[in-house]
C-alpha positions in Angstrom: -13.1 -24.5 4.8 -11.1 -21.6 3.3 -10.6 -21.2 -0.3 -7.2 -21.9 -1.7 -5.6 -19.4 -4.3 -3.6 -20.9 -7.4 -0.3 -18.5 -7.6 -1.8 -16.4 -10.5 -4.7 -15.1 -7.8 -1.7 -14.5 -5.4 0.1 -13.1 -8.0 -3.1 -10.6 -8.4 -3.7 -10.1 -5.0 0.2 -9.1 -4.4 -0.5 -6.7 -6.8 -3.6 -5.4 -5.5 -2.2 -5.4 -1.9 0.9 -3.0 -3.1 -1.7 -1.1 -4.4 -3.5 -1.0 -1.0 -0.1 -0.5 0.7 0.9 2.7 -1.7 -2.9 4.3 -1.1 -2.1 3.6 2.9 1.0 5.2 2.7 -0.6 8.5 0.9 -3.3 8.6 3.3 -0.6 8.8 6.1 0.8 12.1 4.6 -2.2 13.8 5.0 -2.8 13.3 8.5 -2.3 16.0 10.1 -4.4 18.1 13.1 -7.8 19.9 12.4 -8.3 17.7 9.2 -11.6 15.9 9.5 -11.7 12.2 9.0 -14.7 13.1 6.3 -11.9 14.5 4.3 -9.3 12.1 4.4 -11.8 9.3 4.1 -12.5 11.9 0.6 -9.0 11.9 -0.3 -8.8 7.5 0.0 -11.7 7.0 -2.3 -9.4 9.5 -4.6 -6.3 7.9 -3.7 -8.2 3.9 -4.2 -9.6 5.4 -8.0 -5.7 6.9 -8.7 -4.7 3.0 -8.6 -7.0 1.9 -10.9 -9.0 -0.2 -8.2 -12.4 -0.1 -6.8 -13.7 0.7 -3.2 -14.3 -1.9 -0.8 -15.8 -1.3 2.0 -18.8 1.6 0.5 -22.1 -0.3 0.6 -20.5 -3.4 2.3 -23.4 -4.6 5.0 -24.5 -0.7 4.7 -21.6 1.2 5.5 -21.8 4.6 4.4 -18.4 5.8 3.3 -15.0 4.7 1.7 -12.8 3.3 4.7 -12.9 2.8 8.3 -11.2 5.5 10.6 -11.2 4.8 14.5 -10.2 7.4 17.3 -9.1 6.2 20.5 -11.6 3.9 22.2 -13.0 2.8 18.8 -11.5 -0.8 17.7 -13.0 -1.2 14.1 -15.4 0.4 11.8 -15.4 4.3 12.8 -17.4 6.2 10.3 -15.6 8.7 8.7 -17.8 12.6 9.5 -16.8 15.8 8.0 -17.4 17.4 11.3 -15.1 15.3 13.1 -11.2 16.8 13.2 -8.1 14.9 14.4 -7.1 16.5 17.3 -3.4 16.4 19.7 -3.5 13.1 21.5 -5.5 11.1 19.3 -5.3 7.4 18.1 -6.0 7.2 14.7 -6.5 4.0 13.2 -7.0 3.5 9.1 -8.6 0.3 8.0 -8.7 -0.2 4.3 -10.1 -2.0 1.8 -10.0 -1.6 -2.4 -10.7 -4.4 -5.1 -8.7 -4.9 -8.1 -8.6 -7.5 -11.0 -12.0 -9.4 -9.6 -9.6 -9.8 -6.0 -9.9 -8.3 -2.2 -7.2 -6.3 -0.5 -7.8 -5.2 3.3 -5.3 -3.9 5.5 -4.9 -1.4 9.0 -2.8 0.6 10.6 -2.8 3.0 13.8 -1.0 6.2 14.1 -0.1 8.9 17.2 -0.7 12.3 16.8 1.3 14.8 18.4 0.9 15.0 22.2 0.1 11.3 22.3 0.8 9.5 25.6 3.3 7.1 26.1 0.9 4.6 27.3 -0.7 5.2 23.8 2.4 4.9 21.5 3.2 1.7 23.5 -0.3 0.2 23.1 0.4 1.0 19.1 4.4 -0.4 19.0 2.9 -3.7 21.2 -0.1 -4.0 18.4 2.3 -3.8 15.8 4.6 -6.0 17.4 1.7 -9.0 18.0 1.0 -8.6 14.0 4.9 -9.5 13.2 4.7 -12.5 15.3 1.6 -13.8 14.6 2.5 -13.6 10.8 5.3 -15.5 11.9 3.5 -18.4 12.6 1.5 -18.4 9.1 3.5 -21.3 7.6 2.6 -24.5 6.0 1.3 -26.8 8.6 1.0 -24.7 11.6 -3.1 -23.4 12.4 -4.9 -20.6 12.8 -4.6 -21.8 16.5 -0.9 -21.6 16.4 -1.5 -17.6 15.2 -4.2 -16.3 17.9 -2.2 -18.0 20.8 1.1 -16.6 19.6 -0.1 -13.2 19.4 -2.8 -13.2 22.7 0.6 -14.9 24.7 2.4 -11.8 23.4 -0.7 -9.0 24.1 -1.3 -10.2 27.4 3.0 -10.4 29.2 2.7 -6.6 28.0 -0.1 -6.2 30.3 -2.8 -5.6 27.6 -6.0 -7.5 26.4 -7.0 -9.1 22.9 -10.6 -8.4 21.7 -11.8 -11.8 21.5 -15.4 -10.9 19.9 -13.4 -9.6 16.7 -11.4 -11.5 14.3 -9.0 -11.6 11.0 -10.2 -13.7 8.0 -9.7 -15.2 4.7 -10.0 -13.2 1.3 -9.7 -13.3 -2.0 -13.4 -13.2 -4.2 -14.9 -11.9 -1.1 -13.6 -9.3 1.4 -14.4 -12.0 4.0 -13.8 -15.6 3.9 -13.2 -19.0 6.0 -11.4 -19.2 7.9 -11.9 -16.9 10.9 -8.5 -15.8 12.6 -8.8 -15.3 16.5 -6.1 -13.4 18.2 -6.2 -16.0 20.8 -6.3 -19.7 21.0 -4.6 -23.0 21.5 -1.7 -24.0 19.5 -2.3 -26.7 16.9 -6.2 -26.0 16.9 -8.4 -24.8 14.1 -8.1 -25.3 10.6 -4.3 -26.2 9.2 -2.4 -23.7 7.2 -2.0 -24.8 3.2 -0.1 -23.6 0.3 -2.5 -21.1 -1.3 -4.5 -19.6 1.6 -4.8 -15.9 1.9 -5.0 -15.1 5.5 -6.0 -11.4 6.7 -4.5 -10.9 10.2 -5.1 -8.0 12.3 -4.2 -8.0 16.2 -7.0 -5.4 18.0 -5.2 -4.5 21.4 -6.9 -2.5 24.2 -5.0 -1.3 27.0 -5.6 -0.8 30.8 -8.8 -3.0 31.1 -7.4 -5.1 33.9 -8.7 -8.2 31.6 -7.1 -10.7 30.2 -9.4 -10.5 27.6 -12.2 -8.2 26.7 -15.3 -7.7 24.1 -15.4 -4.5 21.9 -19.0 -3.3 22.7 -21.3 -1.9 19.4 -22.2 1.2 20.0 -25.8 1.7 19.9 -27.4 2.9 16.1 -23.6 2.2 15.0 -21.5 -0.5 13.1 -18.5 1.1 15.2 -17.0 -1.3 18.0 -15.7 0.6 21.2 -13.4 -0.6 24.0 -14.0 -0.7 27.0 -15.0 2.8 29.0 -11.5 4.5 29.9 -9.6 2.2 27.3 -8.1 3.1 24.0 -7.2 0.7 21.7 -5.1 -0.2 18.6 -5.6 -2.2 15.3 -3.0 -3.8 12.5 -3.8 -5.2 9.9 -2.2 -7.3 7.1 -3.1 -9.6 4.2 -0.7 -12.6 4.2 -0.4 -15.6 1.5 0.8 -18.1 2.6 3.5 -20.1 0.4 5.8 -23.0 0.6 8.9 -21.2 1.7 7.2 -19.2 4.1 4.2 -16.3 4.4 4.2 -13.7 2.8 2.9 -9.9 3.5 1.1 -8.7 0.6 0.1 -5.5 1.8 4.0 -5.0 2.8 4.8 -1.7 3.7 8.3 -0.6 1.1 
């Protein structure tokens, strides 16, 4: 059962997710080619300190630096490597965590670099697209059901898969909490949506598997989930509250 949040923790996480949102969008600028993720994933833990918060994701279950960055075929937790540059083509996906007054903020994005295809830059509008309706459906009364199936419906008359063996969340005291969110499912299964949830939401698309759906694969020594071989794939993320009138992004992008 998730935890519910009184509207003083919302009001705390809203602040810590414009926090999150303002690091994000700093971290952007500096993308650029030959930079190595090891120094942008440098320049978030300066950009996370600059807001006053903490880092999220250094030491969680043993990962080694201050965010996540993904290239290409890699879904989720990329390790960031100074000897690792951005390069023209490339899918580049930011996944972010900071903590600030005692409360979690998480929240992803995936960019094009120059020279990307236009089969990649789709596969990142679609993503984007399936986190806009999915938050949609984060209202009083719908389910966690109601968000998977409307993004996986979405993902899949595009012609692209979910990854079904990954998964958004709750947060709030912990970086991950009850309930899980699928990005597929029935409609009006799983948990119900209440005033006071926090709901982390985060479509992972691949493209050109031929599946309907598909499971990211661990690569071997690695906390870093790949795609399927010849696949690329994209990742958004938000943190949502949901409210009586309606969800709300707290990670909003101004």
């Amino acid at each position: 059962m998730s935890s519910i949040k009184t509207l003083q923790e919302i009001a705390r996480m809203r602040n810590g997710g414009q926090k999150l949102a303002r690091v994000m969008r700093s971290l952007q600028e500096e993308i650029r080619l030959g930079i190595s993720t090891g120094e942008l994933d440098k320049k978030a833990g300066e950009f996370i300190k600059r807001e006053g918060a903490e880092i999220a994701f250094r030491g969680y279950q043993g990962f080694p630096r201050n965010i996540c960055i993904s290239l290409n075929e890699e879904v989720v937790h990329g390790v960031p490597a100074d000897d690792r540059f951005l390069k023209e083509g490339d899918l580049v996906t930011l996944d972010i965590g900071l903590m600030w007054d005692g409360l979690y903020a998480d929240m992803a994005r995936t960019f094009s670099m120059p020279g990307a295809s236009p089969e990649a830059v789709r596969l990142s509008r679609i993503t984007k697209k399936a986190l806009k309706l999915g938050i949609k459906k984060a209202r009083v009364g719908n389910t966690v059901g109601d968000i998977g199936n409307t993004i996986q419906r979405f993902v899949e008359q595009q012609g692209y898969a979910v990854v079904q063996n990954l998964c958004g969340h709750g947060i709030g005291r912990e970086l991950h909490e009850e309930p899980q969110v699928l990005n597929y499912g029935k409609r009006h299964t799983g948990e119900r949506l209440r005033v006071g949830m926090v709901l982390c939401i985060e479509p992972m698309v691949v493209m050109g598997s031929g599946e309907k759906s598909v499971a990211a694969l661990l690569q071997e020594g690695s906390q870093t989930f790949v795609s399927p071989p010849g696949t690329l794939s994209a990742h958004f993320e938000d943190m949502v509250a949901i409210l009586e009138d309606g969800p709300e992004v707290l990670t909003k992008d101004e």
